[in-house]
N, C-alpha and C positions, 0 to 999 in steps of 0.2 A: 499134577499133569502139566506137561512141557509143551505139549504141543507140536513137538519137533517133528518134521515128515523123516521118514527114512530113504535112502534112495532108491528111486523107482527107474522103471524102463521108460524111453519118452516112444509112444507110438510113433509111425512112421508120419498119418496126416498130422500130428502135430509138430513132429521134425520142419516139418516144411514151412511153416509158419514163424518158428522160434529164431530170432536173429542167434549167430554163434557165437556174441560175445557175450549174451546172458550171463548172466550168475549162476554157481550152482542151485541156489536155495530158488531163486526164480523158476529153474528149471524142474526143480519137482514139484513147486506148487502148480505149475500149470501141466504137467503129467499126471497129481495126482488130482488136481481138478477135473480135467480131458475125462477121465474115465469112473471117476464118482459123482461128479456135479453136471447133470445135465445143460443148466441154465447157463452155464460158466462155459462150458463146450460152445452151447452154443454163442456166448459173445466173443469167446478165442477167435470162432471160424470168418466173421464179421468184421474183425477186428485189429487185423494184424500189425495195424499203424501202431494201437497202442502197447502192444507187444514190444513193439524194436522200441517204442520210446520209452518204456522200462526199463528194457534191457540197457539201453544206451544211457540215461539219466538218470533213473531211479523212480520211487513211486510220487515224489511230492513235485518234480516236474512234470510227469504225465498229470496229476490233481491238477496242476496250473495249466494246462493246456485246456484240461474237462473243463474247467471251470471259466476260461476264456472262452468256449466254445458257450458256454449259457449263456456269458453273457453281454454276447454279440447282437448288438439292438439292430444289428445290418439284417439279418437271416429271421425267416420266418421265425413265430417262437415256438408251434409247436412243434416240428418236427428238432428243434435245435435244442430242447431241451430235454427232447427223449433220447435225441444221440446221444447227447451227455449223459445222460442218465445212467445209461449201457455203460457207456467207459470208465463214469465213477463206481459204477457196479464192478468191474470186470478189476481195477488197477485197485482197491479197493480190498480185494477180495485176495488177491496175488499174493499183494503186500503181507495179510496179515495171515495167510497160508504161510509163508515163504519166512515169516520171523521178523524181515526189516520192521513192521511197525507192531507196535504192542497195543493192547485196548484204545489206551486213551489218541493215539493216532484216529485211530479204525473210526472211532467214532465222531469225533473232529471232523474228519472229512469227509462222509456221509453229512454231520449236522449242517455245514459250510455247505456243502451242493445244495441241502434242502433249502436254507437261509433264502440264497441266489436265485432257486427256482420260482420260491415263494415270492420274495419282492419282484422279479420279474413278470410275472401273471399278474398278480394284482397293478403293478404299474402299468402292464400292457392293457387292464382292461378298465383303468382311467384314462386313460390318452385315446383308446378307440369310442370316448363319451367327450373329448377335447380336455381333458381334466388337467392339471399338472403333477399330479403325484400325491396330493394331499387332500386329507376326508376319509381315508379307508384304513384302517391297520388291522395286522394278523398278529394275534399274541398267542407265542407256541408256547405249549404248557408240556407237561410228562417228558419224557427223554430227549426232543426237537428244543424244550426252554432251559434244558442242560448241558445240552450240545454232547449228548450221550446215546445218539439214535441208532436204533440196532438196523444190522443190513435188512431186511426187507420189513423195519417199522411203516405204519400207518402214522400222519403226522398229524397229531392232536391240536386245532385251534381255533380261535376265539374270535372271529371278526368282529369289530366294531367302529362307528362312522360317526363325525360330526356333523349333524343336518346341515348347517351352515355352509361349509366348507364343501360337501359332496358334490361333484360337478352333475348333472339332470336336464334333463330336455323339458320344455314348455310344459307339455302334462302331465311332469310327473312330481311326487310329491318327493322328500328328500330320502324318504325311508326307505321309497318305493324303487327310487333308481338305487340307492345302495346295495339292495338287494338283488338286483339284474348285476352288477357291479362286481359282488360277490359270487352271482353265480358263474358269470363269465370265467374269472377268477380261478374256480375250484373247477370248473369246465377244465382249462388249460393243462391245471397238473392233473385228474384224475380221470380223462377220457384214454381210454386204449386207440393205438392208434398204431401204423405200419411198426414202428419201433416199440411197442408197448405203451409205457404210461411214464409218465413223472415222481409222480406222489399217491400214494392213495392217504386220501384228506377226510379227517372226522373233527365233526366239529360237533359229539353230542358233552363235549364236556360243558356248552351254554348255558348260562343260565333257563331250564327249564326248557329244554332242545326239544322235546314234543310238541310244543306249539308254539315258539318265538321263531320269527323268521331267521335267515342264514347269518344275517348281519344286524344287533342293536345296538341302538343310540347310546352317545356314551353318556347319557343322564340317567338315561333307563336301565344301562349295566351298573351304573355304581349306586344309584338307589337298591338294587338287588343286593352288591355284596354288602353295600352296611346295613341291610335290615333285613333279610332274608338268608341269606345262604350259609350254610351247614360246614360238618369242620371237613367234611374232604373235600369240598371244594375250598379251603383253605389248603386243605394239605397240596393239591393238585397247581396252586400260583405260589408254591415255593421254591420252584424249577419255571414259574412265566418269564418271558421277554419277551418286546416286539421284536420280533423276526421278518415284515415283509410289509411294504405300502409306508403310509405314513406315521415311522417310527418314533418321531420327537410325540405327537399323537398317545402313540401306546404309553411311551412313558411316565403323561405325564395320567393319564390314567393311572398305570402302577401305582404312581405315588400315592395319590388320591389313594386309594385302598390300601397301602400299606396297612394301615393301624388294624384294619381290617385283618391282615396275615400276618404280621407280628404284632400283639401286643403284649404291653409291656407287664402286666399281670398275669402269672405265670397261669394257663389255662389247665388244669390235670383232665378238665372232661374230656379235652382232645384223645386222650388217653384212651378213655369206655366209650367214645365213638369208634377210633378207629380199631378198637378190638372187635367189635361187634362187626364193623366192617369186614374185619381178617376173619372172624369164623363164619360167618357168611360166605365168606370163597372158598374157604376150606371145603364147605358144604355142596355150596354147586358146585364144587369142581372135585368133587370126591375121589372121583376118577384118576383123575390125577394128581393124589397126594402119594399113594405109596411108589416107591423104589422099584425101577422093571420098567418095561413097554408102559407109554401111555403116559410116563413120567409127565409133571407140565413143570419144565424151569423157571417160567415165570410164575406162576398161582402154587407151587405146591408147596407143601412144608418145607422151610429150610431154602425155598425159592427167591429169586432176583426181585421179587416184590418185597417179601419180607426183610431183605434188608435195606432197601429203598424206604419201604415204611419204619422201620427201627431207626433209621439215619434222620427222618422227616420229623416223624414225632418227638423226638430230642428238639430238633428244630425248630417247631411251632413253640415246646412248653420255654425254651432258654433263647429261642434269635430274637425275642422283643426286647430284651434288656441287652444282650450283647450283637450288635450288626455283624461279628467277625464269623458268626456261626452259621448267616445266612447265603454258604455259599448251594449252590443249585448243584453241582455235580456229587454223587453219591460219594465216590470216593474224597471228594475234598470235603464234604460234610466230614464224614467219619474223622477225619484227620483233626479237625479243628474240634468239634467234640471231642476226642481226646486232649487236643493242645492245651483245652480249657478245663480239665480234668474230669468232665462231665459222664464220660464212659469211659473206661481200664484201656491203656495204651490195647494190653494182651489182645482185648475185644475187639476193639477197632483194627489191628492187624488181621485178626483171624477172619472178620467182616471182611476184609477190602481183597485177600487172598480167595474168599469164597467168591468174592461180586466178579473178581478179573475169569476166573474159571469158567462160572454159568454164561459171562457172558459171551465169553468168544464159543464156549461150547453152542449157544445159542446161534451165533454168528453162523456156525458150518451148521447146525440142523436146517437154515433159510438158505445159504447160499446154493443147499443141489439145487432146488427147484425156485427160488425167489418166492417162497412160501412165508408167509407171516405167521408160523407156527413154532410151541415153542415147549412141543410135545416127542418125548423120546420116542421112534417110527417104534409100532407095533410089527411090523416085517421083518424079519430077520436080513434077509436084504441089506433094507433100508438103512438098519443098526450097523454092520457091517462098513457100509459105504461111510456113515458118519464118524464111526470109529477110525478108518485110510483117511479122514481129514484131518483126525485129530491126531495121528499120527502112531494110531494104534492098530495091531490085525485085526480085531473084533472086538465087539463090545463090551464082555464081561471088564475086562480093565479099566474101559472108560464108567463101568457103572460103578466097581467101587471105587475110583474117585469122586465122582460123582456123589456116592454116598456120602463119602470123606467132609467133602464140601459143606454139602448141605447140612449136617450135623450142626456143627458149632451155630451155624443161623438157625437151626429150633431152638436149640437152648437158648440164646438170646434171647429170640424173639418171645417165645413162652415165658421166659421172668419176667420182659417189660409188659406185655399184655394179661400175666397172671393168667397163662392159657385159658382155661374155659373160664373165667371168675370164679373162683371158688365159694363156697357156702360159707359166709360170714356169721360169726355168734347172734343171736339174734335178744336182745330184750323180750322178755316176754311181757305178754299185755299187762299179767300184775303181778308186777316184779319187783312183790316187796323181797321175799325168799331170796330168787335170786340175787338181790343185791346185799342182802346180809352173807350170802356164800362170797361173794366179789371181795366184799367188804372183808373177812376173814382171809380171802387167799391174798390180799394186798397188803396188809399188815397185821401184826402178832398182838395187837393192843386196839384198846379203841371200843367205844359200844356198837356194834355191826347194826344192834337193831335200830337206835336212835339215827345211826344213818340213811337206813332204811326208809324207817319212815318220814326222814325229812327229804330225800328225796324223789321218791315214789308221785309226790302232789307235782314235783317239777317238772318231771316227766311225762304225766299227764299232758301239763300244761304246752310242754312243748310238741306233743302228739298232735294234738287237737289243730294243729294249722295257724292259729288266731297269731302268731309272731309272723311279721313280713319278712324276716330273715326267712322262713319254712312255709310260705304260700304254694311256691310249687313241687308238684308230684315228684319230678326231679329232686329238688331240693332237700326232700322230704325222705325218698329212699336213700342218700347219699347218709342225710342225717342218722337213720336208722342200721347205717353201716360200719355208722364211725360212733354210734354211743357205747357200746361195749366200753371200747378203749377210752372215751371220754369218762365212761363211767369208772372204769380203774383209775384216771390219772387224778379222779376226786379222791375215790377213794384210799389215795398214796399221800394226797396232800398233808400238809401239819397241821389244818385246820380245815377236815373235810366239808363240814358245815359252812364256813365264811364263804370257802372256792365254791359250792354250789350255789350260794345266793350269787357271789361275780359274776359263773356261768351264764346263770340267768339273766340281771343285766345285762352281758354281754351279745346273749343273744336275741333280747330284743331293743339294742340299740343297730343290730348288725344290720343292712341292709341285704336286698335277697342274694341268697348264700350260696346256690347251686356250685359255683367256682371255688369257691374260700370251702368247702364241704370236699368237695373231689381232690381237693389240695391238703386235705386231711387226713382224706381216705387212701391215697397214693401214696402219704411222706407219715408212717406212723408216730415217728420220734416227734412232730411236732404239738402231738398231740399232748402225749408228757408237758413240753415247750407250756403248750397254753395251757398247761393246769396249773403250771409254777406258773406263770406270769397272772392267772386270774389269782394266785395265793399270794403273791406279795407285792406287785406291780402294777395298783391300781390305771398309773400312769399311760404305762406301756397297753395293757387289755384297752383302755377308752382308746386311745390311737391307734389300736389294730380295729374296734368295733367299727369306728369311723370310717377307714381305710384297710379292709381287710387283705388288701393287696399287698400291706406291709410284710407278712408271712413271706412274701415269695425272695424276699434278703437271706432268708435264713435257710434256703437251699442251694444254695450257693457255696461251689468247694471251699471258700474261702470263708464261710461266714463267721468263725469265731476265728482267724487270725485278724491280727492287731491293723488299724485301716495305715495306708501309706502315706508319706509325709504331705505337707499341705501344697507342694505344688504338685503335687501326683495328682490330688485331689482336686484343684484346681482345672488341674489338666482334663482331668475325666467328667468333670462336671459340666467344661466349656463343649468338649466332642458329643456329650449327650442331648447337651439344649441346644448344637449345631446353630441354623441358619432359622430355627421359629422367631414367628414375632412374639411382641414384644406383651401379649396377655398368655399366650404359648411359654415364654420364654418365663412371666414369673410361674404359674404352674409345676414347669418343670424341672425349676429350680427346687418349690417347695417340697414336689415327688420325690425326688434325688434327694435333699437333706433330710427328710421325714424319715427315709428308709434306712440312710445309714444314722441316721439319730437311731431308731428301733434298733438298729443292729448292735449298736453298741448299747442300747440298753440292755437288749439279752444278752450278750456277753459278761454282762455284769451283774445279772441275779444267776447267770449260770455259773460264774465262777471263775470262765474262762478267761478276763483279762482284770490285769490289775487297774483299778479306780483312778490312779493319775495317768496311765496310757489312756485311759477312756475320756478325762478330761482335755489334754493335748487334741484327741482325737475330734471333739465336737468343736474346738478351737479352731482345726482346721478346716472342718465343715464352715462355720461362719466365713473364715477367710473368702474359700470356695463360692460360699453363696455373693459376700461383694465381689468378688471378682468377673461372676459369671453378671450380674445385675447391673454392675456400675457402667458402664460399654453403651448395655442399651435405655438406661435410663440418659445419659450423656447422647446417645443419638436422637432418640426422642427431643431433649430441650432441642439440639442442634436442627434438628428439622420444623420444629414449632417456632424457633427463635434465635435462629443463626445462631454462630458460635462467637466467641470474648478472646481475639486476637490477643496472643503472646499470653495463655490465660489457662489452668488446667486445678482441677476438684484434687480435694487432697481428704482422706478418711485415717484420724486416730482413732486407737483403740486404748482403750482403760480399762480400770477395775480387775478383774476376773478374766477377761476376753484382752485384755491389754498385757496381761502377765501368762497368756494365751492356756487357759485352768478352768475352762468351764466345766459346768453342772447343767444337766437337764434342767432345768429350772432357772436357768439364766437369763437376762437379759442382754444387751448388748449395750455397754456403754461408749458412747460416739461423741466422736467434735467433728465438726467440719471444716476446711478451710480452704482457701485458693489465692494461687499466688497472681502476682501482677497488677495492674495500676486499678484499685478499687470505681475511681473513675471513670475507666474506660468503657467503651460503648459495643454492644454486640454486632454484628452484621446484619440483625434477618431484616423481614419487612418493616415491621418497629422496631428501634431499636431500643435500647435497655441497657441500665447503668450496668459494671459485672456483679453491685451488690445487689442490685437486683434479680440478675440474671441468677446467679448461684445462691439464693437464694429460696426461688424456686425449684431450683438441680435437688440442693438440700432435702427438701420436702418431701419431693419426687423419688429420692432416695431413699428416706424413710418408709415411706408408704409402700417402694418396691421390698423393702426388706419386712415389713410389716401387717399391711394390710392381708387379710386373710382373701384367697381365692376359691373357686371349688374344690380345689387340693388342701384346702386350709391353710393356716395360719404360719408363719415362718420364726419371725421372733418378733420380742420386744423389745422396740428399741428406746433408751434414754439416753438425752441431749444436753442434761440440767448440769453435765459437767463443762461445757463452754463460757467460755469468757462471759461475765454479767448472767449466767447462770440462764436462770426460767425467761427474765426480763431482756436479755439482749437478742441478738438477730439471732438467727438458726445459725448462722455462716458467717465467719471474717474473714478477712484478709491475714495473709500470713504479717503482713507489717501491724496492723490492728493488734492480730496475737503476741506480736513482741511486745509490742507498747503494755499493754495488758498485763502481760503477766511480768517486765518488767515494774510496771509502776502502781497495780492494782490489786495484783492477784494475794489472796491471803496466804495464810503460812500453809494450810491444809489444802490450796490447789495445788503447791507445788510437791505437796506431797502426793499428790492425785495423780501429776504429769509425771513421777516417778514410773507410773506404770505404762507411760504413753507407747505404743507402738504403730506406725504406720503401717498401714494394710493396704491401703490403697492413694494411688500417685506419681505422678512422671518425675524421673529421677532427677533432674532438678530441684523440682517441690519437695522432695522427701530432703534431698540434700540440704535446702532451705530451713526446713520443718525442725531437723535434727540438730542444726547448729543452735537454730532460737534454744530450743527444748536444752540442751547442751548448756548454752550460757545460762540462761535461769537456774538449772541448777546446778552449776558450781560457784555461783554465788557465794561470799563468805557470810557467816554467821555468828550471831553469838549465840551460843547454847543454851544459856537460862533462858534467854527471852524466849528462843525455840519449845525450851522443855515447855514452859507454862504452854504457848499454844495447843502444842499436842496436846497435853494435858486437860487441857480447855475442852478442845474439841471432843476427847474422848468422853468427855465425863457428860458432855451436852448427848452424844450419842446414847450413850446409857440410857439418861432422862427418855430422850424422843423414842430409843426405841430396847427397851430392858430386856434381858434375858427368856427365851418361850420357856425353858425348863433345863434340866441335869443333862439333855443330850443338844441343848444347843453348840454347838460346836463353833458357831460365826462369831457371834454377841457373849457368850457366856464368860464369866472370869477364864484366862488364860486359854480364849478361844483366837481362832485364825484374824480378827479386827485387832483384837492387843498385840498379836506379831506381827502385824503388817505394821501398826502405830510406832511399835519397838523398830522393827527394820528399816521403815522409814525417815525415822527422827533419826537414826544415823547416819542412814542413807546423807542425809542434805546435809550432813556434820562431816560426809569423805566420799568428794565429788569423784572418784576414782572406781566406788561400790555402787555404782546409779544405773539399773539396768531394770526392766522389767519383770525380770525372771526372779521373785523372790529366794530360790533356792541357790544360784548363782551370787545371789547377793548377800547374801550368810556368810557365803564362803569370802567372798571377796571383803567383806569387813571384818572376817578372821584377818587373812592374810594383812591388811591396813591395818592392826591394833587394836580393833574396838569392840570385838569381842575374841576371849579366850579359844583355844580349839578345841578344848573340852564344852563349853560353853558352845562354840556356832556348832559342833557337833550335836550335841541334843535340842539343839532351836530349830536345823533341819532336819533331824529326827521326827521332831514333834510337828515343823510344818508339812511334811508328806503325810502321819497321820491322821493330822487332823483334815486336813484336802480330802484325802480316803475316807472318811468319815463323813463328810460333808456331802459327797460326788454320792455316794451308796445310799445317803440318807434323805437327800432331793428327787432320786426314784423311787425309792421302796416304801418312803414317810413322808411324803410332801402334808403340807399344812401344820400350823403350828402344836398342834394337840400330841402330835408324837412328839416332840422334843423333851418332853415329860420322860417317855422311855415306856408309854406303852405301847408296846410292840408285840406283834404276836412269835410264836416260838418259828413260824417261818422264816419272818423278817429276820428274827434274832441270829437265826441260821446264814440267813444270806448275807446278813453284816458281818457275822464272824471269817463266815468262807473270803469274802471280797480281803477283808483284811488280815488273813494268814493267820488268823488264830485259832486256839484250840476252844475254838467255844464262845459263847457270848460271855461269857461273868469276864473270861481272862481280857479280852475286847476289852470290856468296859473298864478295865485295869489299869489294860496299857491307854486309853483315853486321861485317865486320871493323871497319871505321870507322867504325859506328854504336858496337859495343861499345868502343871509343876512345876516344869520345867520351864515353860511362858513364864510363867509367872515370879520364879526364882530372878530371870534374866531380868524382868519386868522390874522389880525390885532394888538388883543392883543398879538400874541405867535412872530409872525414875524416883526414887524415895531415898537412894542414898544421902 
């Protein structure tokens, strides 16, 4: 539907009225307004100025004349804001007859008149109290906090006042004037008057609007929404803004409640709230759900609500983690949920084609009469007359578009809210039977009965209430919706028996679950997800029990593609933890790498990413996490103890994290250092030497990277590799570090500084950092004396810390410690091959002589690997007892998949020959 008017006759009284340099298109909307839109006749007849100033200007000069006219503090305000009112009504209406403006105009400039009128009133009725404007704001919610307001909307809002601030006469209390304040206020727009009315003003979306006064305090509105309030009154301040009085006020309220309407753990209950919401309208408004007279555009199936609520509920469960999605206008919602992959471009087209239709068709059902109805006329008449607005002879054509429309939004809207809930499989009370039938339909092998009866007692147990994850009734039916499927994804496991003892831990380590249950029950696939993770991912299950909000990573379009390089990550890390202080800021540090730590652990018992992208991956997590921590730990000292002129922290990285190859189970191995005159003295009130001072930075750095918060724990960090090891400072000086490792350092640190990488440091410092580290090792050598060290040290390693078993992969003969030993004694033998990146360095001591091509070919062969083997096997086997190679056939499975084999025995094959290969090489360079 187009909308287009066809050409009409212009009556003769409206002749007289119409300048004759109009437009065509101007000229039929106001011919074909004259004689179908009563309310519209009559502001032509009243109105004629603003006629010639369309004609003459167009519609958004006449808006700026309306809108000058509001808001003229010379002229009385009510009579000046109902003229306006009429004109924005009248030029308004024209415009979106006539073509020049399309939805998003139409609405704009109704929401802008309301805005004006609104701040106008309420300013007008602090100043006649002596006030200055501040103490009272109006936060418009539903289509007014969209700036989406249909022609004759009722405008939805929120008063609320700071006692303090509110200006009051002698006896009165601050509540008490706010509320005379407020009434004044809604007085102005919503009293009829010679020109009609302003606004008509609802303010039952308050908290608890049957018995709280017109205006609450804003202690007492935001104690409501963080411990009270329900999820449509979330869904209803995903469209708020201050709109009117004192704005900077409203906002800072919004904020305040933000967590409150985004949060960042994905919520699915919002989901079976607002379903239950939707068939409850469906219900009362029976009337108008089907097709025909009576229609309601807004409440009916396939109506302007339904895809407001389909565009809001995406909103709520994904705007906590991503801010881009939290736009307030429907059609820009829709757009960005698609942009983000979240719902089918197709959808969001067919959505935003349906929303421009209903609503302008809604537009002409209000504009005959300035009716707040949004119901297809019962009168044939009436249907007619709306049909010449829309550009049609009669109805039937506007009703099958109509229908056209509305279609694609049931269908939507029915998948996302699983129209009525359907009847879920239910457990039965004793469901040994049933579970041995599960048990059969989920795999061809296996004793069904011994399943049975071992978990039949679990299920009980979890019935009965007595786990705090399952206290509430809530929690409880969500549970009993989603055991079916939990029950299958046991019974699929490789070791149905082990995953239902995990389960069990798991779920009475869970904390109450109502949320982490409806995110189960909503996203099936993850249910599978947690059975494999409870079967071979002890790791992962405790950190999900812990933080079951980790789940909501792994709904995300992107969740098994590979994470973005480390300044991506960096980047998105810094934009997340924004402007919070500094116990906000480690928290949400720890949330953010905890999450995509999980993510890349599923990724990797699911199969989906290879084991050294996984490692690079949590390499750059660390990055991200100094990056985002070092800023405000450095402003913390700075504000406790002035800053160390000409003087800035500098962070190596080593080991594992230094040749950037982590493992879940890593630590973070760190030096610290800082450049500039150790001497020197800080600025603040005491001052302090800088080895003092970065000393404490040091510490401070640690414990930000370390110490566990209510979000838990981050990493571990060791420092034992700094100059003079356990026994020296936490901190030197870059000059300290030279002297050191020129004149002290043993032969095995500077094999250690082979992996150094700075991570963090002002480019000077790094420049500094890189020359030292640079001269150290190109240092000349003689080789025997070298070999015996290596040699030494290796063998002292052995001693202190021997082989766990046949699947040690670090420590064991021709494990990843004897290639680094191997790469590195050549390393400092061809200062040309000295880079952190082990596999880089293979090659590059090809190329230099010092090893064969056939040779650095199977040394980085075997070092990817063995890496792969190691990465797989600090998630799926932590602790030393699996190194032996008792593994169950699940692990066995996920080892083999992570590394592209056909099977665990061939795995365990190509492990052998890769360590052969260490060792062969180990041979020639050592023993020859």
């Amino acid at each position: 539907m187009d909308f287009a008017l066809p050409e009409t006759a212009i009556p003769d009284d409206l002749a007289a009225l119409l300048p004759g340099s109009g437009s065509e298109g101007l000229a039929r909307a106001a011919a074909t307004a004259w004689t179908q839109a009563p309310f519209l006749k009559g502001l032509m007849r009243s109105r004629a100025g603003v006629l010639a100033r369309l004609a003459e200007a167009g519609p958004e000069a006449a808006l700026a004349d309306a809108l000058a006219l509001a808001g003229d503090a010379t002229a009385d305000i009510m009579p000046r804001l109902r003229r306006a009112r009429g004109d924005v009504a009248l030029l308004v209406a024209l415009a979106d007859l006539s073509g020049d403006w399309a939805l998003e105009p139409v609405t704009a400039a109704l929401s802008e008149f309301a805005d004006l009128a609104i701040d106008s009133a309420i300013r007008a009725a602090l100043l006649e109290r002596g006030g200055d404007g501040r103490g009272l704001v109006a936060l418009g919610l539903g289509k007014l906090g969209s700036r989406e307001l249909n022609y004759s909307s009722d405008v939805d809002l929120i008063l609320l006042h700071e006692p303090d601030l509110v200006p009051r006469r002698s006896h009165e209390e601050p509540d008490e004037a706010a509320v005379r304040i407020a009434r004044r206020a809604v007085a102005i727009l919503n009293d009829f008057g010679p020109e009609g009315y302003v606004a008509r003003v609802d303010l039952r979306l308050r908290p608890a609007s049957e018995i709280t006064p017109m205006s609450l305090s804003m202690a007492a509105a935001e104690h409501y929404y963080q411990s009270e309030a329900e999820t449509w009154e979330r869904l209803a301040f995903v469209r708020a803004r201050a709109v009117g009085g004192d704005q900077a006020l409203g906002q800072l309220f919004l904020d305040r409640i933000r967590p409150f309407v985004w949060r960042r753990s994905l919520d699915f209950t919002a989901v079976r709230d607002v379903q239950s919401v939707s068939l409850r309208i469906r219900d009362h408004f029976e009337g108008g759900q089907a097709m025909g007279p009576g229609f309601d555009l807004k409440r009916g199936r396939g109506g302007i609500r339904e895809v407001e609520f389909f565009t809001q509920i995406h909103q709520l469960i994904w705007g906590g983690r991503d801010p881009a999605l939290r736009a307030p206008a429907t059609l820009d919602g829709l757009a960005a949920l698609a942009a983000a992959g979240l719902i089918p471009d197709d959808t969001a087209a067919a959505l935003g084609r349906s929303y421009r239709v209903l609503r302008s068709l809604e537009h002409r059902l209000q504009m005959r009469r300035d009716e707040q109805t949004h119901m297809v006329p019962k009168l044939i008449a009436d249907r007619r007359a709306v049909a010449r607005l829309c550009g049609a002879r009669d109805w039937p054509p506007v009703e099958r578009a109509l229908a056209a429309v509305t279609a694609p939004v049931a269908r939507a809207y029915d998948l996302l809210i699983k129209a009525a809930a359907p009847e879920a499989t239910q457990v039965p009370a004793e469901p040994v039977d049933w579970l041995k039938a599960r048990h059969a339909a989920c795999r061809a092998e296996g004793n069904a009965g011994r399943f049975a009866r071992g978990l039949a007692p679990l299920i009980a147990r979890w019935r009965a209430g007595q786990l705090r994850a399952l206290k509430s009734e809530t929690a409880r039916a969500s549970f009993e919706r989603v055991l079916p499927a939990l029950v299958d994804a046991l019974a699929a496991a490789a070791e149905p028996k082990r995953a239902a003892a995990r389960l069990d831990q798991f779920l009475e380590a869970l904390p109450p679950a109502a949320q982490f249950l409806a995110l189960l029950e909503a996203n099936p696939r993850l249910v599978a997800l947690l059975g494999h993770l409870l079967g071979v991912a002890p790791t992962l299950a405790d950190a999900l029990a812990r933080a079951p909000a980790l789940f909501d990573v792994m709904l995300a379009p992107d969740a098994f593609a590979s994470l973005p390089p480390a300044a991506a990550l960096s980047a998105e890390l810094t934009a997340y933890v924004g402007t919070a202080d500094y116990e906000q800021r480690l928290d949400r540090v720890r949330r953010w790498t905890g999450e995509r730590r999980f993510q890349l652990g599923a990724q990797l018992i699911e199969g989906r990413a290879d084991p050294l992208d996984v490692a690079r991956g949590l390499s750059g997590l660390a990055d991200a996490a100094i990056d985002a921590l070092l800023p405000a730990v450095t402003a913390e000292m700075e504000a406790a103890q002035g800053r160390v002129p000409g003087s800035s922290g500098l962070v190596l990285a080593l080991g594992r994290y230094g040749g950037g190859m982590l493992t879940h189970a890593s630590d973070l191995d760190l030096i610290y250092l800082f450049d500039g005159d150790s001497a020197a003295k800080s600025d603040g009130d005491k001052p302090m030497s800088a080895s003092h001072w970065y000393n404490r930075w040091a510490q401070r750095l640690t414990s930000a990277l370390s110490v566990p918060t209510a979000e838990g724990a981050l990493y571990e960090v060791d420092t034992r590799l700094r100059p003079w090891g356990s026994k020296g400072a936490m901190i030197v000086s870059l000059d300290q570090f030279a002297r050191y490792q020129a004149e002290d350092a043993e032969p095995w640190e500077h094999m250690a500084l082979i992996r150094a990488r700075i991570v963090a440091g002002s480019p000077a410092a790094r420049a500094a950092a890189t020359r030292i580290i640079e001269e150290q090792l190109a240092r000349p050598r003689e080789a025997m004396a070298l070999k015996h060290e290596v040699l030494t040290m290796r063998a002292e390693i052995a001693r202190a810390k021997p082989p766990g078993g046949a699947f040690d992969v670090k420590l064991g003969p021709g494990g990843l410690v004897d290639l680094e030993f191997l790469v590195h004694y050549l390393q400092l033998l061809t200062p040309q091959a000295v880079t952190p990146d082990m596999d880089r360095a293979i090659r590059a001591l090809s190329e230099a002589g010092r090893l064969a091509t056939d040779e650095a070919e199977a040394l980085a062969s075997a070092l990817a690997l063995l890496t792969r083997w190691l990465v797989v096997l600090r998630l799926v086997a932590p602790g030393d007892a699996a190194l032996a190679g008792n593994f169950s056939a699940a692990v066995e499975a996920v080892i083999a998949r992570a590394l592209g084999a056909q099977g665990f025995a061939v795995a365990a094959e190509q492990l052998t020959l890769a360590r052969e290969r260490v060792r062969l090489a180990w041979t020639r360079v050592f023993e020859s």
